[in-house]
C-alpha positions as CSV (number, residue, x, y, z in Angstrom):
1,X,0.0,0.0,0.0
2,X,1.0,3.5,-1.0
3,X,1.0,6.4,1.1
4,X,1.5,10.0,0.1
5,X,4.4,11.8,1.8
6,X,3.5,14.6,3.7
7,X,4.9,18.2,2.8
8,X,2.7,21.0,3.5
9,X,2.2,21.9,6.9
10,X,-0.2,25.1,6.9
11,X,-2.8,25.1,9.8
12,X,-0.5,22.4,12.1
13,X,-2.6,21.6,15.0
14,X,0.0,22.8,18.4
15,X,-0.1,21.5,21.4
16,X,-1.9,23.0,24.3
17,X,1.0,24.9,27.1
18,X,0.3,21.7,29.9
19,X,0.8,19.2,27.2
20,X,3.7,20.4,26.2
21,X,5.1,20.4,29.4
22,X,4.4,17.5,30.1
23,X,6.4,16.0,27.3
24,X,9.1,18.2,28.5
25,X,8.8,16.0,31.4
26,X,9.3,12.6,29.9
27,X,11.7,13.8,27.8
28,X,14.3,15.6,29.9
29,X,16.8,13.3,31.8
30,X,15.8,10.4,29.8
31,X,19.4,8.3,29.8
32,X,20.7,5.1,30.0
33,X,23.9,3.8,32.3
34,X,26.7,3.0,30.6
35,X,26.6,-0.3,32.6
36,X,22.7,-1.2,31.0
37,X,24.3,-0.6,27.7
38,X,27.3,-3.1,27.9
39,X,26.8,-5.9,25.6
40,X,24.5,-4.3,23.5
41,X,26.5,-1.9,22.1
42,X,28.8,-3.4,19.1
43,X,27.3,-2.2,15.6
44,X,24.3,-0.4,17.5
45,X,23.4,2.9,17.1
46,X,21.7,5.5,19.6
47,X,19.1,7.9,18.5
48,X,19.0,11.1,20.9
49,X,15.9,13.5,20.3
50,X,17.5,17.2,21.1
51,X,14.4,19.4,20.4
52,X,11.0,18.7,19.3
53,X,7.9,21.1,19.1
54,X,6.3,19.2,21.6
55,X,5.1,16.4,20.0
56,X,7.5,13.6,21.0
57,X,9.7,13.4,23.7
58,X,12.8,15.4,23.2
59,X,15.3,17.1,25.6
60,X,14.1,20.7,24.6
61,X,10.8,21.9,23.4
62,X,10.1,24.5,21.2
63,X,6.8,25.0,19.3
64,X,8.3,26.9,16.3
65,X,9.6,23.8,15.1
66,X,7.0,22.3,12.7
67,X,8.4,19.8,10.4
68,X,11.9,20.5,9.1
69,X,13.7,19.2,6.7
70,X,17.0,20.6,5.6
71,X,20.2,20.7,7.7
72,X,23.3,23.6,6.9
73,X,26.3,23.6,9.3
74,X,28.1,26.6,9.6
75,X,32.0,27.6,10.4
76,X,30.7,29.4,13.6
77,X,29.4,26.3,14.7
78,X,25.7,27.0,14.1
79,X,22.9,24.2,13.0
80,X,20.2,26.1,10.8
81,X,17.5,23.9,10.4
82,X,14.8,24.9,7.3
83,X,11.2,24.6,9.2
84,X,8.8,23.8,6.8
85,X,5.5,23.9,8.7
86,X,6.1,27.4,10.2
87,X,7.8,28.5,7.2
88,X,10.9,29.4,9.5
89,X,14.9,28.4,10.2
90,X,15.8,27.4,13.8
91,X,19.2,27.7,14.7
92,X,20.5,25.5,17.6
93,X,24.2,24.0,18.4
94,X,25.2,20.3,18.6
95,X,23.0,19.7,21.7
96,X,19.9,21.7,21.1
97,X,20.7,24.5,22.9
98,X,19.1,27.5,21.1
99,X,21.3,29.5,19.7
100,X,18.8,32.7,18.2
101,X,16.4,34.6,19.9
102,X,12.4,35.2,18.1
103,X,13.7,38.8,18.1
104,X,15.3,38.1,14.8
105,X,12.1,37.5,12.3
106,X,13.6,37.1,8.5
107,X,10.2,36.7,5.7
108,X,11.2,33.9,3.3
109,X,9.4,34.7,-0.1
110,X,7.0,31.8,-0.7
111,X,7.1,30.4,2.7
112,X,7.3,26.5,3.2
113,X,11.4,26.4,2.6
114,X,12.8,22.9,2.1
115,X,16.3,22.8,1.1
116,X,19.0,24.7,2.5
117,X,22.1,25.7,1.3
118,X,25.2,27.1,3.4
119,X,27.4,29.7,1.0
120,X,31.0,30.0,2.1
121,X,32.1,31.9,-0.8
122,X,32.1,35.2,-2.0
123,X,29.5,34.6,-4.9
124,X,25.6,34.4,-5.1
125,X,25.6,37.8,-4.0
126,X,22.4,39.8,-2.5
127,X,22.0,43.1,-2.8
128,X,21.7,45.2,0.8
129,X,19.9,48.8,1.3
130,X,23.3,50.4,0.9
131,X,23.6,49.8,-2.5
132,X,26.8,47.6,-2.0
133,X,26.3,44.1,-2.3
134,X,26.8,41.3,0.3
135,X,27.5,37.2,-0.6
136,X,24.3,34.8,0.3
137,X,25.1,33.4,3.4
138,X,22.3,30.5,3.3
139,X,20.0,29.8,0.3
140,X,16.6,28.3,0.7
141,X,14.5,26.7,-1.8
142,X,10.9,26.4,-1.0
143,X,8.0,23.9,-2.6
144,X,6.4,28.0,-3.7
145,X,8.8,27.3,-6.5
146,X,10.8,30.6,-5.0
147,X,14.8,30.2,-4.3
148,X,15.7,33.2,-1.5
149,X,19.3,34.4,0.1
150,X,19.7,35.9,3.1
151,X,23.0,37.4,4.9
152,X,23.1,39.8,8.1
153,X,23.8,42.8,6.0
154,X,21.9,42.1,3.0
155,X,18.5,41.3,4.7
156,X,18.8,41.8,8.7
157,X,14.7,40.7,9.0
158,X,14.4,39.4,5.3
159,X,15.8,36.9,2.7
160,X,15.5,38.1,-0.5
161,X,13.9,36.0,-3.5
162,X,16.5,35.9,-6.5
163,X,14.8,33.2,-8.3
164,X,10.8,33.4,-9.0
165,X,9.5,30.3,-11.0
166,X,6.4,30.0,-9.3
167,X,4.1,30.6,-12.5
168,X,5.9,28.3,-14.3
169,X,4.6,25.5,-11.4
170,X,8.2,24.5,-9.9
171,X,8.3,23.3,-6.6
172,X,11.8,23.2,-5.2
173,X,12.2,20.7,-3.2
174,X,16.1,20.6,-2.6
175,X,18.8,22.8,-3.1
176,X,23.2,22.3,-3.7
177,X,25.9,24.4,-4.5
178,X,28.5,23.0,-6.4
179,X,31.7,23.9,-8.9
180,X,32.2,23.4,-11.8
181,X,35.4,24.1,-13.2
182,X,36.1,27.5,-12.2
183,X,32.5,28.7,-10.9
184,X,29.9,27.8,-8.7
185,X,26.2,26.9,-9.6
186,X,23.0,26.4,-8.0
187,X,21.0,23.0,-8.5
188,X,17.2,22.8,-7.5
189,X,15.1,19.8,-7.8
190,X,11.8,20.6,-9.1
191,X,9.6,18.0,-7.8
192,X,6.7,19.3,-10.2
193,X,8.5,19.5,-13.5
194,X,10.6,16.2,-12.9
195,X,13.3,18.2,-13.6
196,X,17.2,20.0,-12.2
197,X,16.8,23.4,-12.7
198,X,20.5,25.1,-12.4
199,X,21.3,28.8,-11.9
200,X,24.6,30.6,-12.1
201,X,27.0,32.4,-9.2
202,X,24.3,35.4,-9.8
203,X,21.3,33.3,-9.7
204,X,20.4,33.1,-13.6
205,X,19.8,30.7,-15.1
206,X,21.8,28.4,-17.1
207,X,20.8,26.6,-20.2
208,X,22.1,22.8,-20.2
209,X,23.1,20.4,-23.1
210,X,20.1,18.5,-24.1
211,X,20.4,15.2,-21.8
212,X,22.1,16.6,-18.7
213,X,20.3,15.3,-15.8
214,X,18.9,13.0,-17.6
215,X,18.4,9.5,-17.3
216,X,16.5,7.2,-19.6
217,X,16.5,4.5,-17.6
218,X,14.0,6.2,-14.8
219,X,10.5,5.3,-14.8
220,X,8.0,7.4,-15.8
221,X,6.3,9.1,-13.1
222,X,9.7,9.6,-11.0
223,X,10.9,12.7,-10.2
224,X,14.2,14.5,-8.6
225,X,13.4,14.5,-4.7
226,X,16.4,15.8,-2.8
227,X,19.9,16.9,-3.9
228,X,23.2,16.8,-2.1
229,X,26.9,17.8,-2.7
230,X,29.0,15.3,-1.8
231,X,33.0,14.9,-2.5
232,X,32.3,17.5,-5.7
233,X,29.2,15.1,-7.3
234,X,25.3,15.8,-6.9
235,X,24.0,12.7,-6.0
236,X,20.1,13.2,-6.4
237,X,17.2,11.2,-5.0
238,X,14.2,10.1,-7.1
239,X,10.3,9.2,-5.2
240,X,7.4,8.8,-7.1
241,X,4.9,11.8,-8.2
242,X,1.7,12.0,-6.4
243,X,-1.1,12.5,-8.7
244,X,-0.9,16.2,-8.8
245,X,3.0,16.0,-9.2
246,X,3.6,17.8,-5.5
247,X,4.0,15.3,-3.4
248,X,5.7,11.8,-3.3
249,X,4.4,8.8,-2.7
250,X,5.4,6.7,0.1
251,X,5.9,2.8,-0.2
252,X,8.5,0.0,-0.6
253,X,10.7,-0.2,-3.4
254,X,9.7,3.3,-3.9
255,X,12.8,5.6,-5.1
256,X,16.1,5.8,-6.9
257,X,19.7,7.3,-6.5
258,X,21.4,8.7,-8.9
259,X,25.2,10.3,-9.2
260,X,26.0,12.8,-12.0
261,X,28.9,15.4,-12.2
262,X,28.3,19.5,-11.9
263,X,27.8,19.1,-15.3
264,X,24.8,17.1,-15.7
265,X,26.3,14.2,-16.7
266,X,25.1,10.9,-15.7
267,X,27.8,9.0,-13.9
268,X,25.9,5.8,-12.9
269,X,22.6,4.6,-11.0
270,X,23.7,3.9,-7.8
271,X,20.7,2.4,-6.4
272,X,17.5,1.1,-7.6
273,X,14.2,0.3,-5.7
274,X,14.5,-2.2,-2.9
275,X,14.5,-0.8,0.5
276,X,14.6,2.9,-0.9
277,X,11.1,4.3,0.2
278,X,11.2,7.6,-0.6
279,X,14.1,8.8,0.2
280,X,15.4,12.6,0.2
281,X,18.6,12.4,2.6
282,X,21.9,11.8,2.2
283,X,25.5,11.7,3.8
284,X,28.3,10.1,3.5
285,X,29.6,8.4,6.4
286,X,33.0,9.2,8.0
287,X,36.1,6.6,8.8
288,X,34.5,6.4,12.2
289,X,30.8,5.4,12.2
290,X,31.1,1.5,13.2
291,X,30.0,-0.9,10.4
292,X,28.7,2.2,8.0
293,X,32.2,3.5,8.2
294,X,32.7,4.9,4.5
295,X,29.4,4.1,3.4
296,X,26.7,6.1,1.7
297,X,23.6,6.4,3.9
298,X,20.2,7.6,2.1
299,X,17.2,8.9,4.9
300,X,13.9,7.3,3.8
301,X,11.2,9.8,4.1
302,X,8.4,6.4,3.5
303,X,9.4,4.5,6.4
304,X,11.9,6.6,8.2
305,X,14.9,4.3,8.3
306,X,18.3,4.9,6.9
307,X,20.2,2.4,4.5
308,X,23.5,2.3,4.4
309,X,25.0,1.5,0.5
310,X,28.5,0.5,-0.6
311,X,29.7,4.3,-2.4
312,X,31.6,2.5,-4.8
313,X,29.5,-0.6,-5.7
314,X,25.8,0.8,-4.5
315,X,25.9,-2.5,-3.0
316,X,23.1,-2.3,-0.2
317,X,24.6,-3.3,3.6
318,X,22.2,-2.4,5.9
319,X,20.0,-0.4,7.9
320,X,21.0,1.5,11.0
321,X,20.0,0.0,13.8
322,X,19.2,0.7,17.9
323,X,20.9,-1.8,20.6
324,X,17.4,-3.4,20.4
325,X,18.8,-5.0,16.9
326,X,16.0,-3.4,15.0
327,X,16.1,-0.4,12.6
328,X,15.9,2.9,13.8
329,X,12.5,4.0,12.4
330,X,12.0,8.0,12.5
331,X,8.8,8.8,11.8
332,X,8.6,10.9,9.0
333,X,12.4,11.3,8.4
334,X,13.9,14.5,6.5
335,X,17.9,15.4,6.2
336,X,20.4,14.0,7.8
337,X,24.1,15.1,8.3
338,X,27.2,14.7,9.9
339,X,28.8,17.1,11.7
340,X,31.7,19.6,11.3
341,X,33.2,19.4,14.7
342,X,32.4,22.5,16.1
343,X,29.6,23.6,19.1
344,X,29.3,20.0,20.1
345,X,28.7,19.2,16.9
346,X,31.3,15.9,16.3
347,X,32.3,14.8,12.9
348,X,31.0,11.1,13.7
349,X,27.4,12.4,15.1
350,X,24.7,12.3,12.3
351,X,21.9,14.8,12.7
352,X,18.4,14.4,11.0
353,X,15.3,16.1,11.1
354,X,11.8,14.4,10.8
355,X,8.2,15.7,10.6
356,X,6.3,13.0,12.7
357,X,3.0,12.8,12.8
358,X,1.8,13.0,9.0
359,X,4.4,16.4,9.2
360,X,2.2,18.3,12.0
361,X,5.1,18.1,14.6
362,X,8.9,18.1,14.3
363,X,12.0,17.1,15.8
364,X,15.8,17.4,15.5
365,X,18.4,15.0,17.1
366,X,21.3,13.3,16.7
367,X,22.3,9.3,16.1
368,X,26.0,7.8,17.6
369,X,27.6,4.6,17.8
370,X,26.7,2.5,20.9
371,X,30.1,1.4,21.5
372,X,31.3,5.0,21.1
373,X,29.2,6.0,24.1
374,X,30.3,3.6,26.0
375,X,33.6,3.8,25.6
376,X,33.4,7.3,26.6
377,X,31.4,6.7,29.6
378,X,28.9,8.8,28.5
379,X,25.3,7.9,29.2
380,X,23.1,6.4,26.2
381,X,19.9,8.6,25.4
382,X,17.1,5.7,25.5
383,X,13.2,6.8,23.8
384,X,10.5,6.9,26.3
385,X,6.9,6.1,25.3
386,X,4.2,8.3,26.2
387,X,2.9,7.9,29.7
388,X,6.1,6.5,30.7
389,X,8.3,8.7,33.8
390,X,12.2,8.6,32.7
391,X,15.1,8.5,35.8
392,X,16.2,12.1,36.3
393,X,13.5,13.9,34.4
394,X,13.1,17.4,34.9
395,X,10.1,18.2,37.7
396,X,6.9,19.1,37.4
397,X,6.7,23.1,36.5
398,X,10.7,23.6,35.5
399,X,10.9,25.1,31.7
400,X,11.7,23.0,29.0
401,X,14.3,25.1,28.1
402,X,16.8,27.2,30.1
403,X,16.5,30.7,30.6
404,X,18.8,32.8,29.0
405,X,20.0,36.1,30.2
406,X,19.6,39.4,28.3
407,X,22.3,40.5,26.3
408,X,24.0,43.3,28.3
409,X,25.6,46.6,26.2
410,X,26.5,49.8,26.8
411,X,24.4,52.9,26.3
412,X,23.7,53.7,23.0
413,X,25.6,50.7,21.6
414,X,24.7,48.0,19.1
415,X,25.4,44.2,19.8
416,X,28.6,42.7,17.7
417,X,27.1,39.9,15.8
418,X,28.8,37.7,13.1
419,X,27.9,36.7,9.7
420,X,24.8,34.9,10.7
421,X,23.3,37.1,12.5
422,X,24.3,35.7,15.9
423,X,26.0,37.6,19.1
424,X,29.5,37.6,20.2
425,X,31.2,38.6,23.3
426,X,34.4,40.5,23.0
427,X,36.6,37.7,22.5
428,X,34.9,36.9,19.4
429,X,32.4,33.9,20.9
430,X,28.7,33.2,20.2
431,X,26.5,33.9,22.6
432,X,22.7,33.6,23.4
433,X,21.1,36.5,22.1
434,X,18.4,37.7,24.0
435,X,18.1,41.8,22.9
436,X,14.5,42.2,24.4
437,X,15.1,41.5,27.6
438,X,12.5,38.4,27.4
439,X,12.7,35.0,27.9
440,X,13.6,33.3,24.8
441,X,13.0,29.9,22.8
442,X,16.3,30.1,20.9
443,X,14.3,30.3,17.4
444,X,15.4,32.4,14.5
445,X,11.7,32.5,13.0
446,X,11.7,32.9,9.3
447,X,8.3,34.1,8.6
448,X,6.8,33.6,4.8
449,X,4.7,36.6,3.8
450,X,1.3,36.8,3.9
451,X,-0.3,36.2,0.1
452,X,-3.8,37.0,-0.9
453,X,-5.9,34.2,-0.8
């Protein structure tokens, strides 16, 4: 049986204030000992849930975060995080902790962002009030078919939409940068025109060789799902078209893998049906990451489990799986990455993001080796069910999240941030912003503008 994926998220029901802390509740504290995880732990894998919105257990809460999909690391150690139900980017480090404060509200044209892209060079410029122009710090695709960049200077409470295809019917539902010889281009995966759609280091768009992108071999009714740079190639996901051509359609067997260069050459079909279901995420696993060491692993959006693939063969291994011995199975699974060593964020940790709950909640964490933890001494996040009371949990009426304290400044002055909007203290290190003077969530809310209806 076939099952549409869920995408849009408008309307998403939220849970009432006590609900949500009583999830906090269950969620917070919730670890194993490193002595109940002994003999469990060779070629396991532990899922910890760092933030949710409420609707499943997580160590933080925060409301804002309504189904999100893609994942960007940044330099400064920041985890932006492309919210697709509240049409909004939360920023958190390696361990949840909220980095941005709802003080900084940025509009995304279109609303409903999927992909994200971090820029770390000086191209895809945006244009600020000034007059001078100011490199794209992140780029957004959303499903409105509208491809935004924002940057502190260019846009302080606004992305600005360079791309506009939205009368032509695209929906974007992944975004890469990558080079090809000497410049940089822009790859989107229209979902609704079954097509790449490739712009330029100045966001225009590039006419292709007839056959780039192509591949002959697909079935019809297939489209590109998600993209992803990886090691210089765009290795692109396929899931099948719903019958408007918006949505994919979940169920086994249900989705492809292909590898072609910046060009739009096909280099090979890397993997064909089987367990893909689905599948949008990708990362390629570091030298470190037990029996997936090396190996490609593709985030099923169907079923929410994540295969693991031989790079060079596309030979299928296996699934990731908890100490229990069965696959980990994150309802409604998005992007997944590893991370850049920075902010708690180590290069052997895979973040994902899921929309559980048909895509009406959300929820960010991280998955580790078993034998990793444990040979650290560090305590093994275990899942609690609802209605069940974890060891340690926090008590009855503490916040779900800690209470920052308000940036302090001198008279008259303005808070030093970096490129990404965030505050630093004099020495040059992030710190939680907080410029109202109010308690804060830690969400950089990215806000679509309102349309007619």
């Amino acid at each position: 049986m076939n099952d549409t994926v869920p995408a849009r998220t408008g309307g998403c029901r939220r849970l009432s204030p006590p609900a949500l802390g009583l999830l906090a509740i269950l969620a917070a504290g919730c670890l194993s000992s490193p002595a109940a995880l002994a003999g469990k732990e060779v070629g396991a894998y532990v899922q910890r849930n760092l933030v949710s919105d409420g609707g499943v257990p997580a160590e933080h809460v925060d409301p804002e975060l309504i189904n999100p999909w893609g994942i960007a690391l940044t330099a400064t150690g920041m985890v932006w995080i492309a919210s697709n139900g509240n049409s909004g980017s939360s920023v958190y480090d390696g361990l949840g902790n909220p980095l941005h404060s709802p003080s900084l509200a940025v509009d995304i044209p279109g609303g409903s962002p999927t992909g994200i892209a971090s820029n770390e060079g000086a191209d895809f410029a945006l244009p600020c009030p000034d007059g001078t122009v100011d490199p794209a710090v992140f780029i957004f695709a959303t499903e409105a078919g509208v491809i935004s960049g924002w940057s502190y200077r260019a846009g302080e409470t606004k992305a600005i939409a360079m791309v506009d295809n939205s009368q032509g019917g695209a929906v974007y539902k992944g975004v890469a940068i990558a080079a090809n010889g000497n410049s940089r281009f822009l790859y989107a995966t229209d979902f609704h025109g079954g097509k790449i759609d490739v712009f330029d280091n100045v966001f225009q768009p590039v006419t292709l060789p007839a056959g780039a992108f192509k591949d002959p071999s697909l079935p019809a009714g297939f489209a590109p799902f998600g993209i992803h740079n990886i090691n210089g190639n765009l290795y692109v996901t396929y899931a099948k078209q719903d019958s408007d051509k918006e949505d994919g359609v979940a169920g086994a067997g249900m989705g492809f893998v292909n590898i072609f260069n910046a060009d739009g050459r096909l280099v090979r079909r890397l993997a064909s049906r089987g367990h893909l279901n689905a599948p949008w995420g990708m990362a390629m696993a570091p030298a470190d990451f037990g029996p997936f060491s090396n190996h490609l692993l593709v985030a099923n959006v169907g079923d929410g489990k994540i295969n693991a693939y031989d790079p060079a063969s596309g030979e299928f291994k296996g699934e990731i799986r908890g100490t229990d011995s069965r696959p980990l199975a994150i309802d409604g699974l998005w992007g997944i990455c590893f991370g850049n060593g920075v902010r708690d964020q180590p290069t052997n940790a895979l973040f994902f993001t899921a929309g559980p709950a048909g895509a009406n909640h959300g929820l960010y964490g991280r998955i580790e080796r078993a034998d990793g933890l444990l040979a650290a001494g560090r305590a093994a996040p275990l899942q609690t069910q609802p209605g069940e009371q974890p060891l340690g949990g926090a008590k009855a009426g503490e916040p779900a999240l800690q209470k920052v304290k308000a940036s302090e400044g001198g008279d008259g002055e303005k808070p030093l941030r970096n490129e990404d909007g965030a505050l630093l203290d004099a020495q040059g290190q992030g710190q939680q912003d907080n410029a109202a003077g109010q308690d804060t969530n830690g969400t950089l809310n990215i806000h679509a503008p309102k349309t007619p209806d």
